[in-house]
N, C-alpha and C positions, 0 to 999 in steps of 0.2 A: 356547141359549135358544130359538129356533126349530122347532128338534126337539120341542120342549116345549110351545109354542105361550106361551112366558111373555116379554114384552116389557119391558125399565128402566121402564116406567112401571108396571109391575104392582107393584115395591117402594117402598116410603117410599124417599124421596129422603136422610134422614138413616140410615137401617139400616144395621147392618153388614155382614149378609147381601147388601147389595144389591154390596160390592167385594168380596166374595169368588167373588161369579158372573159377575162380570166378570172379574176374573182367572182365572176359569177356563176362561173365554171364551175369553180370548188367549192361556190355555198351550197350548188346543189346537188355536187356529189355527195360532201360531206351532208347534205339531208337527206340523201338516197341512201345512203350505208346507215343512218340514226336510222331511219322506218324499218331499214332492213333486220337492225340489232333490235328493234325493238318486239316487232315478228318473232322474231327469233327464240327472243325472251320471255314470250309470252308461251310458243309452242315448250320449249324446255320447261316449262314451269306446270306445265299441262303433261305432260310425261313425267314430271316428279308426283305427282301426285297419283298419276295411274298405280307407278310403282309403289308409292308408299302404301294406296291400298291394296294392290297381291299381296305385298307384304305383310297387312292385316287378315287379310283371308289365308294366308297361309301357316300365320304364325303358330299353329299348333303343328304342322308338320315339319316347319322350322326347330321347334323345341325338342323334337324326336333326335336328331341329326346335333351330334358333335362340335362346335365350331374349330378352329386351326387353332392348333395346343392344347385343348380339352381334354380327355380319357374320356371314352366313350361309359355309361355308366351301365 
């Protein structure tokens, strides 16, 4: 509606038009935040696996080092 420059007070408050622009309001917010989680979900998943491999290249200097509660040997 913004894009528009059309605000809920510009429609009768009784209209029928006036919930169908608001539903359509929210299906496309609500499809704006899905792309966005989806983004999102994609880069986190691409950072889990960066990590997982240091983890693989490091893990001999990992094994050197103690973990929390260990005795160092």
């Amino acid at each position: 509606m913004m894009r528009h420059k059309l605000y809920c007070s510009d429609i009768p408050l009784h209209d029928l038009s006036r919930d169908f622009v608001l539903l359509a309001e929210q299906r496309q917010a609500e499809a704006d935040l899905k792309e966005k989680f989806e983004k999102l979900t994609i880069e986190i998943q691409a950072e889990k696996m960066r990590s997982d491999a240091l983890v693989q290249r490091m893990s001999g200097l990992l094994a050197c080092f103690p973990f929390k509660g260990e005795k160092a040997a």
